[in-house]
Steps between C-alpha positions, in 0.01 A plus 500: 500500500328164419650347173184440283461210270310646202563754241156647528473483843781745578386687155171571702665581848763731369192753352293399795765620780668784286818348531694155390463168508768176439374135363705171480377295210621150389230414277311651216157690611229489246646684205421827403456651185723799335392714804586858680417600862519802721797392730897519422593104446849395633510086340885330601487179374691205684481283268420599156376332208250716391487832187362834585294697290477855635396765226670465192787274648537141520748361832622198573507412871818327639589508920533791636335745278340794632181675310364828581154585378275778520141594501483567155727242329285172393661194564459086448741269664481136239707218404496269790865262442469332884233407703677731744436843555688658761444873541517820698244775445447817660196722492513847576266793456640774328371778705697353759860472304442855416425552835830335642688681275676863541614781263832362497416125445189446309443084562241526247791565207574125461092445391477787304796585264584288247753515264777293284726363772164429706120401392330217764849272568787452740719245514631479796823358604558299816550753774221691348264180500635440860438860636153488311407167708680640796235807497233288376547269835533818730187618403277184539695349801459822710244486751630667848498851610535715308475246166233780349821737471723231423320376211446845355885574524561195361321541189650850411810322561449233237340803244818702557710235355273401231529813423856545502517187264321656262685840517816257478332329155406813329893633541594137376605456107300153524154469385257192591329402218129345439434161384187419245409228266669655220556837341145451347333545855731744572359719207134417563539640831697800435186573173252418780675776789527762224167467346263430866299816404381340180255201479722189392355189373653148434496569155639852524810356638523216211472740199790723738736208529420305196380189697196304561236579783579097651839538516544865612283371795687187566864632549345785707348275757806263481685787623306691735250295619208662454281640149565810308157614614530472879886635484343796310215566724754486790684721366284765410327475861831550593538794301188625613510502883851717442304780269223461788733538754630825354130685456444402153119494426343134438366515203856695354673204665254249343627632142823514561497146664389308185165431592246389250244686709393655851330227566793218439714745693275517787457123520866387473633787772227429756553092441886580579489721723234505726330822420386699208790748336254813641550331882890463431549812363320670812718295753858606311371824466321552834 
């Protein structure tokens, strides 16, 4: 498999080919805002340096952390420290993980369950990190006969044992904790998550907490990077695509979502993702 240089690139080759894609980066592509897309994200970072914002959780990034996103979780990846950036990101369609997968070993678990012990982050140690680039190098390197099989055997390989490190970390009395700002952001976002059906406004949230509009908006972008208004249309697209995905009516799903309006609703989904909520909801539910 050729080892792609851009994020979006194997994004767009993993839904193209119904199957997975793996890109090398060293330096920052044009950053994206609080986002969501409709491939599983595998990001191992080599270098670290940066914070995580997936959800309702703020991450700090050190070496060899693994993060495992989904289709419906909305993420933002901010605070540059280093100029830098040395990752490893993997692209994979999730028809095809569930596809890989068998009644005794669904592959798929490590996207989709989420609990205590385990919400986005592993830290791996060192013979996990070098097993992980051992796979990693497998798969991209292999190019003789029989490479197709190779590099699909390969890749359940490396999703068995993450896994098994996850299984391993939900037995486990140890927890990994979140990192934000303060216990102030912490609390805006956990008021924001609980209330996304409701319309919220900047000054909605500074009669809640007892703080003005300025500063309310200052420590939340210090600490995740991007506005309370684009975290909170994120996450109610987010929100959205998952009630979509599960038959829910649009305009049901446009209430329940937050939206001001149908309108609103229809703009921001089709801006994000690429078609209008009635298209995605036919294509899940096709």
């Amino acid at each position: 498999m050729k080892e792609l240089n851009s994020c979006k690139d194997a994004m767009a080759a993993s839904m193209e080919n119904k199957y997975f894609a793996v890109a090398h980066l060293y330096k920052d592509e044009k950053a994206m805002e609080m986002h969501i897309h409709d491939c599983y994200e595998v990001y191992y970072s080599i270098s670290g340096g940066k914070q995580f914002l997936i959800d309702n959780k703020v991450y700090d990034i050190e070496p060899g952390d693994l993060f495992l996103i989904n289709q419906y979780d909305s993420h933002y990846l901010t605070q540059i420290d280093k100029e830098l950036h040395e990752r490893i990101v993997i692209m994979i369609d999730p028809e095809y993980m569930q596809k890989i997968s068998s009644p005794e070993t669904n592959l798929d678990a490590c996207f989709q369950n989420r609990g205590e012990k385990f919400s986005h982050k592993i830290r791996l140690n060192q013979e996990q990190q070098g097993r992980f680039l051992y796979f990693i190098n497998k798969i991209t390197t292999s190019n003789d006969y029989g490479h197709d099989l190779l590099e699909k055997a390969t890749f359940t390989e490396l999703f068995v044992m993450i896994n098994n490190i996850i299984i391993n970390m939900n037995t486990n009395k140890t927890t990994e904790k979140t990192t934000t700002y303060n216990e102030q952001v912490d609390a805006i976002l956990s008021y924001l998550n609980n209330n996304i059906q409701y319309p919220i406004s900047i000054n909605d949230l500074s009669k809640h907490f007892y703080i003005s509009e300025s500063y309310i908006c200052r420590i939340f972008k210090a600490a995740t990077g991007t506005t309370i208004n684009k975290y909170m249309t994120a996450r109610r697209i987010s929100m959205a695509k998952s009630l979509l995905a599960d038959g829910i009516g649009v305009s049901e799903v446009c209430d329940k979502c937050g939206f001001s309006d149908y309108s609103n609703f229809l703009k921001a989904f089709t801006k994000s993702v690429g078609i209008s909520p009635k298209k995605y909801s036919q294509y899940c539910n096709k």
